[in-house]
KEDRENRO-577882 format. One record per residue: residue number from 0; y, x, z of N, C-alpha, C in turn; chain. Coordinates in Angstrom, 3 decimals. Each point is the difference from the previous one (the first is absolute). Layout:
// KEDRENRO-577882
+------+----------+----------+----------+----------+----------+----------+----------+----------+----------+------+
| panu |     n_yy |     n_xx |     n_zz |    ca_yy |    ca_xx |    ca_zz |     c_yy |     c_xx |     c_zz | nugu |
+------+----------+----------+----------+----------+----------+----------+----------+----------+----------+------+
|  NUM |        Y |        X |        Z |        Y |        X |        Z |        Y |        X |        Z |    A |
...
+------+----------+----------+----------+----------+----------+----------+----------+----------+----------+------+
***
This chain:
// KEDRENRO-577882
+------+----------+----------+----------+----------+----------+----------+----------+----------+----------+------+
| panu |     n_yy |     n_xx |     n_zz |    ca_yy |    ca_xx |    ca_zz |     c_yy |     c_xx |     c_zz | nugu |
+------+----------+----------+----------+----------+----------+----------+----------+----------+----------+------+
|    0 |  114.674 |   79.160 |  141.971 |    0.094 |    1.438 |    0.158 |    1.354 |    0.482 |   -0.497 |    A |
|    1 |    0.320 |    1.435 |   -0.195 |    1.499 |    0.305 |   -0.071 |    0.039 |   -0.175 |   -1.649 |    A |
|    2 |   -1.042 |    0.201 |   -0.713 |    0.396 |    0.013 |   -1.335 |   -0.158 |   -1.655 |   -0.723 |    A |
|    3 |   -0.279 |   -0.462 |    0.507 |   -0.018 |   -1.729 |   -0.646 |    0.127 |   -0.764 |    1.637 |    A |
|    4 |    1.573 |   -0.164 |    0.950 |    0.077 |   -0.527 |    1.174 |   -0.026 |   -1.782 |   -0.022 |    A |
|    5 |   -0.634 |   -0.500 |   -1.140 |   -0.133 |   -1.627 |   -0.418 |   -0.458 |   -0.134 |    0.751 |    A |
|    6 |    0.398 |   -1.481 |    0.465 |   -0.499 |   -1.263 |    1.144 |    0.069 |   -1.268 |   -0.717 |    A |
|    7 |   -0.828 |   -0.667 |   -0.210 |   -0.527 |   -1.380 |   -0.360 |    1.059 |   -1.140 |    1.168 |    A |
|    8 |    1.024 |   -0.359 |   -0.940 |    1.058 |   -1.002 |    0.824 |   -0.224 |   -1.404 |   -0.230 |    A |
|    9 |   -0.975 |   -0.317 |   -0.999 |   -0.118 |   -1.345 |    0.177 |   -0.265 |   -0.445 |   -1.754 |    A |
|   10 |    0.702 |   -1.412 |   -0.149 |    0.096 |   -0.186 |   -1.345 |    1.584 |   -0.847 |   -0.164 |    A |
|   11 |    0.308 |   -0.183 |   -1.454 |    0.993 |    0.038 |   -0.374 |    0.256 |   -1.562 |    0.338 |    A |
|   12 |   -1.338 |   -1.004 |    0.145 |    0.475 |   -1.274 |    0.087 |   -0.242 |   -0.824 |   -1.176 |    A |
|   13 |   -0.235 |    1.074 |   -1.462 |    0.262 |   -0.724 |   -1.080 |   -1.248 |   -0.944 |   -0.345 |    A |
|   14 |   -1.388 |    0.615 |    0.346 |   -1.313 |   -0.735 |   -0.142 |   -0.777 |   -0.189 |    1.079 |    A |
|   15 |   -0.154 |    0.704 |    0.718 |   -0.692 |   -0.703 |    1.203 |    0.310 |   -0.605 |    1.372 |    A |
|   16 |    1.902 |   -0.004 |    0.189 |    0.458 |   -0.500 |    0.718 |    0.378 |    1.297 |    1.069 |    A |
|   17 |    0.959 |   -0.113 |    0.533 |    0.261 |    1.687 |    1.068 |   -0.864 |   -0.056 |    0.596 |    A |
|   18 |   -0.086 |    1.344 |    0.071 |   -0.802 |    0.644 |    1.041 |    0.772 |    1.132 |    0.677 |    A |
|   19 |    0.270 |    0.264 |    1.580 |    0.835 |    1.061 |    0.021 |   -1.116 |    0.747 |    0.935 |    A |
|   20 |    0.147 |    1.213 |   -0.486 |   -0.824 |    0.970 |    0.536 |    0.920 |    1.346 |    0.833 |    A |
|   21 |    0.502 |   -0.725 |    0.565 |    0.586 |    1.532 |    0.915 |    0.005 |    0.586 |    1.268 |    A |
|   22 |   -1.454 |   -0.340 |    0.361 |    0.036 |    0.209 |    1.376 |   -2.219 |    0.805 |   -1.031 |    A |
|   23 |   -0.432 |    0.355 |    1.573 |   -1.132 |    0.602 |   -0.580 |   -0.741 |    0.927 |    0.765 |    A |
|   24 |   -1.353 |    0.512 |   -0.217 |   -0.249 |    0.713 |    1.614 |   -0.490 |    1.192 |   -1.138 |    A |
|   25 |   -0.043 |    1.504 |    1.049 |    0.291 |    1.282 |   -0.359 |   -2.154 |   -0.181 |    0.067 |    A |
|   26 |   -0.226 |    0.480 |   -0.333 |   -1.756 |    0.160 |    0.234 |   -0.586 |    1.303 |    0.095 |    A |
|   27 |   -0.947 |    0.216 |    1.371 |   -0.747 |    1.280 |    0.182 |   -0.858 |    0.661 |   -1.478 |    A |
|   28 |    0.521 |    1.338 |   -0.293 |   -0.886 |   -0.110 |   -1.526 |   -1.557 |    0.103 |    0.347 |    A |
|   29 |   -0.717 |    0.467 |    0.776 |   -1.142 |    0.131 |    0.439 |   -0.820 |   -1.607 |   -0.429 |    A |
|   30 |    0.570 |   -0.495 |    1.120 |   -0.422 |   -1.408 |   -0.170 |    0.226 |   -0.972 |   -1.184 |    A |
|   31 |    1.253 |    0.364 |   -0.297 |    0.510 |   -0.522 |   -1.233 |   -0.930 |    0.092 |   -1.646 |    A |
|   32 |   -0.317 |    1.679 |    0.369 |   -0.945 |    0.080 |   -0.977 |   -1.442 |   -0.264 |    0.205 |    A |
|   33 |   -0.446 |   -0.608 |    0.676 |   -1.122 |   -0.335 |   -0.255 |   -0.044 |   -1.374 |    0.302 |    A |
|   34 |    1.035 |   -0.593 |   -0.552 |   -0.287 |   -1.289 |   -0.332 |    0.767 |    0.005 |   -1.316 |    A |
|   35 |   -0.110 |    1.005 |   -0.808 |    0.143 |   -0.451 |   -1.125 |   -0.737 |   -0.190 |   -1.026 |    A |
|   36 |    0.073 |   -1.571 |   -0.527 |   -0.887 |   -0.541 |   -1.080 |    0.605 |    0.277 |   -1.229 |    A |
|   37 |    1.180 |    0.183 |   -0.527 |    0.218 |    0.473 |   -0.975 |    1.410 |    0.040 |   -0.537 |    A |
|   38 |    0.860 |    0.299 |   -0.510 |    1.034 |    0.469 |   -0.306 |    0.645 |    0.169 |   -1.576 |    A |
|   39 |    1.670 |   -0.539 |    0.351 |    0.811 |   -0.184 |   -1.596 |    0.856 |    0.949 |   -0.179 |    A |
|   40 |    0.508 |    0.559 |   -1.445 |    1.018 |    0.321 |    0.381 |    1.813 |   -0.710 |   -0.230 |    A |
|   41 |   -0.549 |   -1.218 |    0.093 |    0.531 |   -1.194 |   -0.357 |   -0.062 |   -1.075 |    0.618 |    A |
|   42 |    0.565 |   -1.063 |    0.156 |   -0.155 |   -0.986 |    0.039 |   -0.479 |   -0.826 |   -1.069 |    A |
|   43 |   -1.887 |   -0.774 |    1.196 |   -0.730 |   -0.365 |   -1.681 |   -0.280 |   -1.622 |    0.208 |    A |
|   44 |    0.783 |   -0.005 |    1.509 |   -0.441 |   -1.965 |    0.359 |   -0.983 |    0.306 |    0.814 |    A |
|   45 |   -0.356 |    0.326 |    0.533 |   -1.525 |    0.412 |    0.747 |   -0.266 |   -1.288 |    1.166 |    A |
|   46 |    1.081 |   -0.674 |   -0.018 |   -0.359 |   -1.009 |    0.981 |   -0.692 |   -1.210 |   -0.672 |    A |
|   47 |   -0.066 |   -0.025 |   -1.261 |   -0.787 |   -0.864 |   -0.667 |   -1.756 |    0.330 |   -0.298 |    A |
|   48 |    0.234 |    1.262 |    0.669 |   -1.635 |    0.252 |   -0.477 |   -0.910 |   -0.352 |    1.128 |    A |
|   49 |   -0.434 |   -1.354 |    0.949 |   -0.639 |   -0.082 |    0.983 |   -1.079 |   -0.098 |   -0.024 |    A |
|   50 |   -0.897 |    0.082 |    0.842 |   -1.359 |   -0.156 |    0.207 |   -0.486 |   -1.170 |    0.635 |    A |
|   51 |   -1.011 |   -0.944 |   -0.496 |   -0.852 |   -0.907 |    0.297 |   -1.188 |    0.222 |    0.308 |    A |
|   52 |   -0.550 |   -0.226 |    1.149 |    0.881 |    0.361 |    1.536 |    0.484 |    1.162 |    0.275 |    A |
|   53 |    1.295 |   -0.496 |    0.751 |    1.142 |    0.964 |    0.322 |   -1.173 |    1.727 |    0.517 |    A |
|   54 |    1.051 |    0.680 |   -0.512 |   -0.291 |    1.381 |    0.382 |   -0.569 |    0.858 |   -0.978 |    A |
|   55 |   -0.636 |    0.794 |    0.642 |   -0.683 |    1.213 |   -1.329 |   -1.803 |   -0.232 |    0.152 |    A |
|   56 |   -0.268 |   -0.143 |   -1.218 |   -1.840 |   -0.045 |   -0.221 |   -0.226 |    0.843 |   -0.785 |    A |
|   57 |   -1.703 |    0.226 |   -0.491 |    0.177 |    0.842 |   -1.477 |    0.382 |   -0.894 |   -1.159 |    A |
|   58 |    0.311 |   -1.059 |    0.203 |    0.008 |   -0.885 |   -1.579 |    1.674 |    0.449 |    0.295 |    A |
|   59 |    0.772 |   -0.128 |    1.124 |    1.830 |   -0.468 |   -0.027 |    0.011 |    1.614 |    0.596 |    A |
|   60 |    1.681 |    0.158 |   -0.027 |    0.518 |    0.574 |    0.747 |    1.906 |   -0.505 |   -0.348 |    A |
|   61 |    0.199 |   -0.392 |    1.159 |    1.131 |   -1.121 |   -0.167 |    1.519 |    1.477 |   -0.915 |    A |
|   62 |    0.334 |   -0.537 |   -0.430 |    1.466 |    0.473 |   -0.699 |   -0.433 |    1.386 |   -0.475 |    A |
|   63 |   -1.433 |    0.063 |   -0.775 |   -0.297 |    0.793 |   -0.785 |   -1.171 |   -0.511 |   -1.192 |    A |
|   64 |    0.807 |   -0.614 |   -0.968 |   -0.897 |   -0.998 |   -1.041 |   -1.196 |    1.477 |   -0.874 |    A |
|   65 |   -0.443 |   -0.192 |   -0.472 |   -1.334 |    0.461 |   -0.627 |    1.014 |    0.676 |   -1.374 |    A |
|   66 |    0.609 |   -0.584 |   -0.259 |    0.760 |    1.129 |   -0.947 |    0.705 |    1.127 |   -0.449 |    A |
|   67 |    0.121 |    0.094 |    1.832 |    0.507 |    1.099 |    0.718 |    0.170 |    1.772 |   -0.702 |    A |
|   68 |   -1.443 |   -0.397 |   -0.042 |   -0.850 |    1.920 |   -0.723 |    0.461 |   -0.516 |   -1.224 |    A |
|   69 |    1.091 |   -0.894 |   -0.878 |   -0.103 |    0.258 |   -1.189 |    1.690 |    0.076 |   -0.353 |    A |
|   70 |    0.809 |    0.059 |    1.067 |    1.341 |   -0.174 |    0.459 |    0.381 |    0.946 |    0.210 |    A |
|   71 |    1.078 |    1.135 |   -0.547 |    0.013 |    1.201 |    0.009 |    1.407 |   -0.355 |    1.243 |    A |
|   72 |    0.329 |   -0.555 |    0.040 |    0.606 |   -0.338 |    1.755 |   -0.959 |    0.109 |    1.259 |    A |
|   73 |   -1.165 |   -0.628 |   -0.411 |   -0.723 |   -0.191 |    1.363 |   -1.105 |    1.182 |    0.530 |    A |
|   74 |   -0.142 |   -0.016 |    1.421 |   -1.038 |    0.726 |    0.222 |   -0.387 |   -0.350 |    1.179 |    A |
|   75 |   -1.828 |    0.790 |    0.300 |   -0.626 |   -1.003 |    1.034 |   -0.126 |    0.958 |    1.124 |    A |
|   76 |    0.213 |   -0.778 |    1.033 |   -0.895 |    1.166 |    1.652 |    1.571 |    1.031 |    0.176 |    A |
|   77 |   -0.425 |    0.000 |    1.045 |    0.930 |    1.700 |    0.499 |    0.011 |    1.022 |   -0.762 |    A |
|   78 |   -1.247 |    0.129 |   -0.815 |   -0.227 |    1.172 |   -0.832 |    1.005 |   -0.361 |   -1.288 |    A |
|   79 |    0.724 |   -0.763 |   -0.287 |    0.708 |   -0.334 |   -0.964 |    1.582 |   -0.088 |    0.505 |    A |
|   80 |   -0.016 |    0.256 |    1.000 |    1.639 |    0.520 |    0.780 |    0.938 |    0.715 |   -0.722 |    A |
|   81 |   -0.705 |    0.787 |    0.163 |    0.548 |    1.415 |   -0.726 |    0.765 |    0.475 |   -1.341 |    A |
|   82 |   -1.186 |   -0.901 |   -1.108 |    0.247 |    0.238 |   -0.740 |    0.964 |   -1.753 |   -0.517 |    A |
|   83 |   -0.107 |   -0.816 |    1.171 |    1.169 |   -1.108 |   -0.406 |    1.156 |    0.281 |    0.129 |    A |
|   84 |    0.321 |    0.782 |    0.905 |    1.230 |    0.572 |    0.369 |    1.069 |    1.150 |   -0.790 |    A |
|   85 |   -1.144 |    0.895 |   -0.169 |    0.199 |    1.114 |   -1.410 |    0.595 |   -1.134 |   -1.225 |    A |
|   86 |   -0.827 |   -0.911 |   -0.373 |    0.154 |   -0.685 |   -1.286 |    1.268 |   -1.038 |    0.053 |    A |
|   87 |    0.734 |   -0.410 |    1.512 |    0.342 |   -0.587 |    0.185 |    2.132 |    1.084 |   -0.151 |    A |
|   88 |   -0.644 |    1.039 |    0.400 |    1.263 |    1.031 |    0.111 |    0.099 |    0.379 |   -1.251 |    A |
|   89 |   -0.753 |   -0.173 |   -1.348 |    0.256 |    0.367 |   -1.218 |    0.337 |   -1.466 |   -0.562 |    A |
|   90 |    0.007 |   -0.975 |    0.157 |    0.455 |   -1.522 |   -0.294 |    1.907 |    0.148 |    0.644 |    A |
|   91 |    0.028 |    0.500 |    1.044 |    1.115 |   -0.719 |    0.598 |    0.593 |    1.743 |    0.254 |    A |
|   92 |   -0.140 |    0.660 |   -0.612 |    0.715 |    1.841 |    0.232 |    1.431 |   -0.499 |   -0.380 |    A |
|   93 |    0.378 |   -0.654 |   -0.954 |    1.139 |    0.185 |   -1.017 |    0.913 |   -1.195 |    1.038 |    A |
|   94 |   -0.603 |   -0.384 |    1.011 |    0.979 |   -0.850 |    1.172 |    0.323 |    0.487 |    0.754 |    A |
|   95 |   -0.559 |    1.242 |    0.755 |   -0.227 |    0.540 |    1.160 |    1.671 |    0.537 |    0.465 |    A |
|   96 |    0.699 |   -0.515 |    1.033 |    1.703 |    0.303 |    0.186 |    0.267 |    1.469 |   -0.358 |    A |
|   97 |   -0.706 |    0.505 |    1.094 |    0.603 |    1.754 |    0.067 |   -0.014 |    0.524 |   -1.536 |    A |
|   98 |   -0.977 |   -0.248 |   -1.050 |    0.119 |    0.533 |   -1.189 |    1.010 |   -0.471 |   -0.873 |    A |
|   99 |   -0.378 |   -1.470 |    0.108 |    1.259 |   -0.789 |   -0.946 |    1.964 |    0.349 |    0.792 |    A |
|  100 |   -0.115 |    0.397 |    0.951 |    1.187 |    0.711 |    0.525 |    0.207 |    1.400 |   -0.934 |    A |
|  101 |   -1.077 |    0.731 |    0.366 |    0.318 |    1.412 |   -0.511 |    0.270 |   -0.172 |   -1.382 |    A |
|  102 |   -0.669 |   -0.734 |   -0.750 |    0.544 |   -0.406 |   -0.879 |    0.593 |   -0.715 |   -0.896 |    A |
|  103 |    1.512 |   -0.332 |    0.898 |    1.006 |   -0.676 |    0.284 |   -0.509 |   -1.422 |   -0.661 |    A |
|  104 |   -0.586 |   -0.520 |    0.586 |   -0.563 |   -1.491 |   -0.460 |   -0.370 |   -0.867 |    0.838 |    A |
|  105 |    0.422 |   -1.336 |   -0.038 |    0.218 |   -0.994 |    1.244 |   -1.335 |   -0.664 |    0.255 |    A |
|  106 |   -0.334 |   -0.715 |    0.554 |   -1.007 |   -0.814 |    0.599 |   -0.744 |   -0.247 |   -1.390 |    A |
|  107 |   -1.283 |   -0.032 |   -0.561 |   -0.660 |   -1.251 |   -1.125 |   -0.151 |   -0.991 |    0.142 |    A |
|  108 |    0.320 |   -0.527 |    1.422 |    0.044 |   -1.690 |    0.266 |    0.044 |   -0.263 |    1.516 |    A |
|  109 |    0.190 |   -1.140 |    0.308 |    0.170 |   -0.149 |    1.420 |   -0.997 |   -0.618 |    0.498 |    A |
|  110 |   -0.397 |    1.345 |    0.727 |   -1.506 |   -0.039 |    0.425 |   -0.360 |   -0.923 |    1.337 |    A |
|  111 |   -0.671 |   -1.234 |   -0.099 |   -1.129 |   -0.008 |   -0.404 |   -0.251 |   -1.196 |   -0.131 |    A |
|  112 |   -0.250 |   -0.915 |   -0.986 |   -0.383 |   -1.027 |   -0.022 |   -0.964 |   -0.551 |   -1.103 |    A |
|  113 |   -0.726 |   -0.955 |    0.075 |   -0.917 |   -0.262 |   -0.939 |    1.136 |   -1.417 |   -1.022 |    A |
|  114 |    0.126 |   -0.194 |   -1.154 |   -0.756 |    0.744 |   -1.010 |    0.882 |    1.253 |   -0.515 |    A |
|  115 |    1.632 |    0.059 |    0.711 |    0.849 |    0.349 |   -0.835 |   -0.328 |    1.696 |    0.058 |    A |
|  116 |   -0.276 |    0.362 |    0.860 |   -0.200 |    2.154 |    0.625 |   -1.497 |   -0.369 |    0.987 |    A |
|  117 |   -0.548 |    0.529 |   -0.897 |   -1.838 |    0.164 |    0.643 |   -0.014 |    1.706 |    0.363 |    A |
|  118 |    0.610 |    0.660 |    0.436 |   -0.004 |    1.217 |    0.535 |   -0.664 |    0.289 |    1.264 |    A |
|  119 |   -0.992 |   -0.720 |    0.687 |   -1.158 |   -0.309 |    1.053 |   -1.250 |   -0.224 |   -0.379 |    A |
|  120 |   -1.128 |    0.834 |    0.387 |   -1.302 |   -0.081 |    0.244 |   -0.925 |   -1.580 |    0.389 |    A |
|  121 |   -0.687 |    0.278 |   -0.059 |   -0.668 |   -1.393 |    0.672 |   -1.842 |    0.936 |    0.860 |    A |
|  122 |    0.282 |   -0.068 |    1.198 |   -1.306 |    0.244 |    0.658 |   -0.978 |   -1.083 |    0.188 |    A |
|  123 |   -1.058 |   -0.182 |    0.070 |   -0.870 |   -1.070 |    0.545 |   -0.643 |    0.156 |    1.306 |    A |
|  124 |    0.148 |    0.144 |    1.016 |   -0.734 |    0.084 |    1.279 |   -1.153 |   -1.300 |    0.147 |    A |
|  125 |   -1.294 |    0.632 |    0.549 |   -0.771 |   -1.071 |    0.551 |    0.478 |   -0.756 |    1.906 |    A |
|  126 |    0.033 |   -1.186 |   -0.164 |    1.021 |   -0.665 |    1.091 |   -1.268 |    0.231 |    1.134 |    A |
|  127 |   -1.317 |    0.014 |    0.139 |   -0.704 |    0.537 |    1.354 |   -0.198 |    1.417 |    0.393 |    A |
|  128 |    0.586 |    0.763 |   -1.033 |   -0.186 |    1.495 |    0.514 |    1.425 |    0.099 |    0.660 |    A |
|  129 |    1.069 |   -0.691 |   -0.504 |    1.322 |    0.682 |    0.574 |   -0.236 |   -0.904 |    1.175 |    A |
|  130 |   -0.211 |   -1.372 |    0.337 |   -0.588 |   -1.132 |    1.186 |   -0.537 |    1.311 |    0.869 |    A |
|  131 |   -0.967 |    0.680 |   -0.054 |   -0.806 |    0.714 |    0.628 |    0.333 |    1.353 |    0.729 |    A |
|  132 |    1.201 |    0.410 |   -0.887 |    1.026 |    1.215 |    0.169 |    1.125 |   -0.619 |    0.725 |    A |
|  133 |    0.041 |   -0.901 |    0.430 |    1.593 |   -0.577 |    1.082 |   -0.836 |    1.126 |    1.277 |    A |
|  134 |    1.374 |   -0.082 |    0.743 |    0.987 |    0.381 |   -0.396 |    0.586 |    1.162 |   -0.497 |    A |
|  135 |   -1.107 |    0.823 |   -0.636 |    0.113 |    1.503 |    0.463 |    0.919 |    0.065 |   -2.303 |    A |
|  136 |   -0.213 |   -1.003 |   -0.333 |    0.122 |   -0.151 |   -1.536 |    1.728 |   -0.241 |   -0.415 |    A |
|  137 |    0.412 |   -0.153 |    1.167 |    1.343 |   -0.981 |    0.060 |    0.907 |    1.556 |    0.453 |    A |
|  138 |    0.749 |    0.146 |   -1.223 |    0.372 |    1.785 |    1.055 |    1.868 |   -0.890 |   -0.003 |    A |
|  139 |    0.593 |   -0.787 |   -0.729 |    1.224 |   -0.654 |    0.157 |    0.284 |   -1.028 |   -0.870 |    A |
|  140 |    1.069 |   -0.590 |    0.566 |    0.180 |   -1.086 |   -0.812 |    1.897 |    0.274 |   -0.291 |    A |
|  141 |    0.511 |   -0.485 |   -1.312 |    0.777 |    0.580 |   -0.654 |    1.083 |   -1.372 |   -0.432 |    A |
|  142 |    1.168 |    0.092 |   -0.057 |    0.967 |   -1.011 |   -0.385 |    0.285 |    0.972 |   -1.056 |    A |
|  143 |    0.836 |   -0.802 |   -1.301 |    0.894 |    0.762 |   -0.440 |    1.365 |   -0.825 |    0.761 |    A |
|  144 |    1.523 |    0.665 |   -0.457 |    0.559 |    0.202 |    0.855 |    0.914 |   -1.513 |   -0.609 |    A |
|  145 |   -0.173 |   -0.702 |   -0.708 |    0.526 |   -0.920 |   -0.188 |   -0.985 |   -1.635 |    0.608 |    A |
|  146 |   -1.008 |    0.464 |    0.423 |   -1.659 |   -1.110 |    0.081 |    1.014 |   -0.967 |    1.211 |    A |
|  147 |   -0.503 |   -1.013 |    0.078 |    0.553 |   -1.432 |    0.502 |   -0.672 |    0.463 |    1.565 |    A |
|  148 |    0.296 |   -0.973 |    0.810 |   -0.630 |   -0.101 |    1.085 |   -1.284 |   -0.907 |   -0.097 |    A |
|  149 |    0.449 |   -0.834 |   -1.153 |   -1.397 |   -1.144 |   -0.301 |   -1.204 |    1.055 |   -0.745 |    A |
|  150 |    0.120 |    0.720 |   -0.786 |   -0.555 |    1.032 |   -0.608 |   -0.964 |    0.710 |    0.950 |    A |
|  151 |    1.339 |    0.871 |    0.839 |   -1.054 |    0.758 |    1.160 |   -1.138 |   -0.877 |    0.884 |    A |
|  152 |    0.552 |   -1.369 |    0.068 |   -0.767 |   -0.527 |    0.814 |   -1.583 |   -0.254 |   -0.754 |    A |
|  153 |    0.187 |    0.102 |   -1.130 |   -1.328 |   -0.274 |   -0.689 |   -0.763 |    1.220 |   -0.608 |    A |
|  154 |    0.506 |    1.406 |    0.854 |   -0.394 |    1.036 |   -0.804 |   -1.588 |    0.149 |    1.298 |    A |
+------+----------+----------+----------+----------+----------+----------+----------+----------+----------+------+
***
């Protein structure tokens, strides 16, 4: 959004090996939101939290561990959007360009990478509701302006 414009670029290389993230698809919010299982305002690893067997049950719900409700980062369902986002613009206000301009102050880091500038959200979508929402879920797909051709090809 205009007041925190962070994009999740990847990682630094130092622990889990690169990852470059600069390519990425724009998502219908309609659809978007109702496949949401739950939401950071951080980066919390969420790809480690899987489910046996894959997907969402009442015992699992994949990249939302049970500790969630006790994680003042985390929150569950769509109904927890809102207030991830709010909580997420009072975490990362003191980054936001246009302010740190007005008041004559440069970047807080060069946004965005994991571990060095975590200035990006983390959403969880369920993968058969957005499956189910093609194509109407897919509103664009996005390079940044430096992304490889090998990059785009895998976006």
């Amino acid at each position: 959004n205009a007041a925190t414009p962070f994009f999740y670029m990847g990682n630094d290389g130092s622990q889990l090996g690169a990852i470059d993230a600069s390519a990425g698809m724009v998502l219908a919010p309609g659809p978007a939101q109702e496949a949401i299982l739950c939401s950071y305002t951080t980066d919390v690893g969420t790809s480690r939290f899987v489910c046996d067997p894959p997907g969402v049950s009442p015992a699992c719900t994949p990249g939302c561990p049970d500790w969630i409700d006790s994680n003042p980062d985390g929150y569950r369902g769509k109904a927890g959007l809102e207030g991830m986002l709010r909580h997420h613009l009072e975490r990362r206000g003191d980054c936001a360009p246009r302010e740190r301009a007005a008041r004559g102050l440069g970047p807080c880091c060069d946004c965005c990478t994991w571990p060095t500038c975590q200035l990006y959200n983390e959403i969880i979508l369920e993968g058969k509701a957005c499956e189910a929402a093609l194509p109407t879920i897919v509103e664009a797909f996005f390079f940044v302006s430096d992304t490889t051709e090998a990059v785009a090809r895998l976006a």
